[in-house]
N, C-alpha and C positions, 0 to 999 in steps of 0.2 A: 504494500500500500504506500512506504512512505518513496518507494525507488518510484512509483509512477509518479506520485505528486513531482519531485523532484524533476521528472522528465518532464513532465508539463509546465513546470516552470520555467526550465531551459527553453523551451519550446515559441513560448513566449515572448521572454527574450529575444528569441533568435529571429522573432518574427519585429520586432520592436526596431533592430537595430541589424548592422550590415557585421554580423559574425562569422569567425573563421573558425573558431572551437571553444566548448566551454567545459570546464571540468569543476563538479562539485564532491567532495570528500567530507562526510558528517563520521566526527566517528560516534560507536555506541559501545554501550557497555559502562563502568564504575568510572569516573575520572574524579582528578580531584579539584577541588577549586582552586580557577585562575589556570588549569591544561586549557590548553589549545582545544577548539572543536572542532571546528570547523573553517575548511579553506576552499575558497572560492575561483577561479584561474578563467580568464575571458583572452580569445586570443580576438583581435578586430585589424582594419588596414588603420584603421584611425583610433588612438589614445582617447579622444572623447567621448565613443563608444564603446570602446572596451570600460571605461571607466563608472561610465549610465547602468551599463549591462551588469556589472559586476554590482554595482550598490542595491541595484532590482532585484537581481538574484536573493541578495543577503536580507533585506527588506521582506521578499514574499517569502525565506525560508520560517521567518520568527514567527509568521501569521497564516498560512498556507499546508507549511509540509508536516504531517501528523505526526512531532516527534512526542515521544513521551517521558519527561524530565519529572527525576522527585529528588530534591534535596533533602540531605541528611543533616541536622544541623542539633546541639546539644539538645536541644529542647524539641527534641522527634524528627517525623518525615513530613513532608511536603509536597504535591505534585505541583509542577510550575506553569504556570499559564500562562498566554503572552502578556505583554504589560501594554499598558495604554501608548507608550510610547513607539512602540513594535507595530500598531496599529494606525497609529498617524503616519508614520513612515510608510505602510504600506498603504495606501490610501492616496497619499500625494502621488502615487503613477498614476490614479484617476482620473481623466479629465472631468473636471466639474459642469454640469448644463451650462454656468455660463461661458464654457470657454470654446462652446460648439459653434 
């Protein structure tokens, strides 16, 4: 489920913008806090694009792709949901009615 979401987002992308390849790597399993998660790679003929493409990517992975996050932290577990800010981010690729 979450390798389709994933390809449907490249997909996306790839339709957004003039890309040459994109490579997303989430890892799973225990990690600790502050590892690395997740790396994102846009290859484009043009740095402005690849750069669009890559922030999209990262933007629809926090709100889009079904990962399923629990922190451990002294005081118990947690499942982690997106955060409001995850959701404004992904929202502004939008266009808003009035920008039709």
């Amino acid at each position: 489920m979450t390798e389709k979401a994933l390809e449907a987002i490249v997909a996306e992308a790839a339709a957004r913008w003039a890309l040459e390849g994109v490579r997303v790597v989430h890892r799973v399993g225990e990690l600790r806090a502050e590892e690395p998660i997740v790396l994102v790679a846009v290859a484009s003929r043009h740095r402005g694009e690849a750069f669009r493409a890559c922030e999209f990517v990262i933007d629809y992975l926090k709100t889009r792709a079904p990962f399923w996050k629990k922190e451990r932290v002294a005081s118990g577990e947690r499942w982690v949901a997106a955060r409001h800010g995850d959701v404004e981010a992904e929202q502004r690729w939008h266009p808003s009615d009035d920008d039709a």
